[in-house]
TORFIMAR-908693 format. One record per residue: x negated, y negated, z negated of N, C-alpha, C in turn; residue number from 1. Coordinates in nm, 3 decimals. Example, Ala and Ser with C-alpha at 12.3 -4.5 7.8 and 13.67 -1.06 7.14 Angstrom:
BEGIN
PT     n_x     n_y     n_z    ca_x    ca_y    ca_z     c_x     c_y     c_z   k
PT  -1.319   0.569  -0.780  -1.230   0.450  -0.780  -1.320   0.330  -0.780   1
PT  -1.285   0.225  -0.708  -1.367   0.106  -0.714  -1.290  -0.003  -0.787   2
//
This chain:
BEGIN
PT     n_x     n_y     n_z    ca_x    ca_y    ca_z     c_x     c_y     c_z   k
PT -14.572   2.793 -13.732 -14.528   2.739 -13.606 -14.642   2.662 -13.538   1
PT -14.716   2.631 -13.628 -14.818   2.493 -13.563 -14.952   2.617 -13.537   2
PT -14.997   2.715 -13.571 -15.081   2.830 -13.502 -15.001   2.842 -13.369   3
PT -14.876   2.894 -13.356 -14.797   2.950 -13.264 -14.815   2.836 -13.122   4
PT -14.749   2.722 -13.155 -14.810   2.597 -13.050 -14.946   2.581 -13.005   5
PT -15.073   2.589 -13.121 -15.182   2.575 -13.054 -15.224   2.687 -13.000   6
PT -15.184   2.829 -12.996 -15.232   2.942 -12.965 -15.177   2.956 -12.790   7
PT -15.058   2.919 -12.763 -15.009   2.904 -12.643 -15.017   2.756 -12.571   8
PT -15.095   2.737 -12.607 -15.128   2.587 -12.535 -15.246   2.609 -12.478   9
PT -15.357   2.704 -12.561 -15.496   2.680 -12.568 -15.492   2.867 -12.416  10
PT -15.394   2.934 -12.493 -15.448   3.070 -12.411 -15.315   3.120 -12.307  11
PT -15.235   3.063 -12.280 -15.160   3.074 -12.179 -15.097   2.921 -12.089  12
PT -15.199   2.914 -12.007 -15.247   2.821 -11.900 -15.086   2.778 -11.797  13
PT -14.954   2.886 -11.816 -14.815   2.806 -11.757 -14.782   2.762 -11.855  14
PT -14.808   2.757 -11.988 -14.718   2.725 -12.057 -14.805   2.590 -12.139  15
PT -14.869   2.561 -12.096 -15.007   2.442 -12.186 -14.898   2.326 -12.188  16
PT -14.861   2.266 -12.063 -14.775   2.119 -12.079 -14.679   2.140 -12.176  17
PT -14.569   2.207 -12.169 -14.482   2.218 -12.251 -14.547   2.184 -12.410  18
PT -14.591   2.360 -12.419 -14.668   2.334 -12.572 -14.725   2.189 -12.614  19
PT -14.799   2.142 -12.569 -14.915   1.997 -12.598 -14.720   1.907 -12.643  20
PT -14.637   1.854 -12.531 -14.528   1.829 -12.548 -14.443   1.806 -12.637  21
PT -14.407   1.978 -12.729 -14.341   1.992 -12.854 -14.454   1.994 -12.963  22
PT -14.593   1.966 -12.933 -14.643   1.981 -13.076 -14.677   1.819 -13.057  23
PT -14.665   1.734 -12.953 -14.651   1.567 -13.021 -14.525   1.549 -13.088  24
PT -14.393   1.635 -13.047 -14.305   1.590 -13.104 -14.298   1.622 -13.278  25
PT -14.317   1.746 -13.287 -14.359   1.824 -13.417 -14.407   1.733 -13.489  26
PT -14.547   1.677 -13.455 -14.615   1.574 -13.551 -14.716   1.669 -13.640  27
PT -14.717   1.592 -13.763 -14.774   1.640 -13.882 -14.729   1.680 -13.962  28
PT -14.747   1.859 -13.983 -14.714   1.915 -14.065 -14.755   1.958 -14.209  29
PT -14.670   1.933 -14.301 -14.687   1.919 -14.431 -14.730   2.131 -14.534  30
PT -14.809   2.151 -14.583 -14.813   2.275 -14.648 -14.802   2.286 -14.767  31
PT -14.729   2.267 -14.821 -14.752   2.259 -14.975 -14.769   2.442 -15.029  32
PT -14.879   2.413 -15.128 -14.910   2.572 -15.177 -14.907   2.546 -15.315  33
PT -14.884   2.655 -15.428 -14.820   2.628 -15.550 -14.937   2.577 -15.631  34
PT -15.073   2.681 -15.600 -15.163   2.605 -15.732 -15.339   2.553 -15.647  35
PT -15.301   2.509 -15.484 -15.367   2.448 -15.438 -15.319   2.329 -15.421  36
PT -15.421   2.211 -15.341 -15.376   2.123 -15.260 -15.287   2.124 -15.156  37
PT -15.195   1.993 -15.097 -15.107   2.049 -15.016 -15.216   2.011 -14.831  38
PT -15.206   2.065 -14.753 -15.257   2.032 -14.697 -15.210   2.008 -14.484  39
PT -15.285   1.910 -14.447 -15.197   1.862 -14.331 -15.247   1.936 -14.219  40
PT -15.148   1.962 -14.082 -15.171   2.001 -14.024 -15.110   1.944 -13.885  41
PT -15.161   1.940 -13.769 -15.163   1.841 -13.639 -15.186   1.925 -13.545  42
PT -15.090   1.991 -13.501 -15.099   2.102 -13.362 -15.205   2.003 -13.240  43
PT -15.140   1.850 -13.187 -15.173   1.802 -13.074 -15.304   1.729 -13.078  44
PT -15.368   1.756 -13.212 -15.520   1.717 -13.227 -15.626   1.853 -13.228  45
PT -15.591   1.974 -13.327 -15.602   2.102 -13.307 -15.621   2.113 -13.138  46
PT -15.506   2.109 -13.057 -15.507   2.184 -12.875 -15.655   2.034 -12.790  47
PT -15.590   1.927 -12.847 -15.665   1.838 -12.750 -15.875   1.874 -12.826  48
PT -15.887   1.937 -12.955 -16.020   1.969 -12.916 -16.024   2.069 -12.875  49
PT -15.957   2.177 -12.891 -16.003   2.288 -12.796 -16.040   2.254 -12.628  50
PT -15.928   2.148 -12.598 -15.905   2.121 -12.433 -16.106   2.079 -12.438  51
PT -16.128   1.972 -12.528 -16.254   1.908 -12.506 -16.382   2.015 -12.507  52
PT -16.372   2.150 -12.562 -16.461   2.216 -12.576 -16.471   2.332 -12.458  53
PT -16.322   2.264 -12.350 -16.326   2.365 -12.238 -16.297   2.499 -12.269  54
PT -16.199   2.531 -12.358 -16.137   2.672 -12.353 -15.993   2.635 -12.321  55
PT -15.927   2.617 -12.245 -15.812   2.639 -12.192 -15.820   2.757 -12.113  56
PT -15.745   2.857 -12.152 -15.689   2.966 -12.046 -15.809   3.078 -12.148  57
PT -15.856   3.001 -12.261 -15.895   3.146 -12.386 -15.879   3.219 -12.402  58
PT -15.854   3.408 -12.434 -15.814   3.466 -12.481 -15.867   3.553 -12.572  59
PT -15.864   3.605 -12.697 -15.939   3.706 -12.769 -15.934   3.810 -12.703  60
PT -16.063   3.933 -12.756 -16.038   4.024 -12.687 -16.018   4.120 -12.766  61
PT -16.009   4.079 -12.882 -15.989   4.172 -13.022 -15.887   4.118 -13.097  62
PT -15.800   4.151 -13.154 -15.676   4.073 -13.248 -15.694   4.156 -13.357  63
PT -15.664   4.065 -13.485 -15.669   4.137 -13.625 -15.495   4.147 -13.619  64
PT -15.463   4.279 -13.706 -15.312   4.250 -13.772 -15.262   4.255 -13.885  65
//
């Protein structure tokens, strides 16, 4: 979910406010993996550096699937 928020925040430019929005509400998300560390994750720190590195309205031009 927290890819999904920063991916439409960062590369579809109507929908940026919203997104930024529900990923302060979201917060910090927890990963726990079975025989790694668990590790944290922060959609509205993730989008606000992209914003700082000036890619808003990003898009790949290649997608893996």
């Amino acid at each position: 979910m927290n890819n999904f928020l920063n991916t439409v925040a960062i590369s579809y430019v109507p929908l940026h406010e919203k997104a930024v929005e529900i990923a302060k509400e979201v917060g910090i998300v927890e990963v726990k993996r079975d025989n790694k560390k668990n590790s944290l994750l922060n959609a509205s720190e993730s989008i606000q550096k992209e914003l700082d590195r000036g890619r808003l309205g990003f898009k790949r031009k290649y997608v893996r699937c």
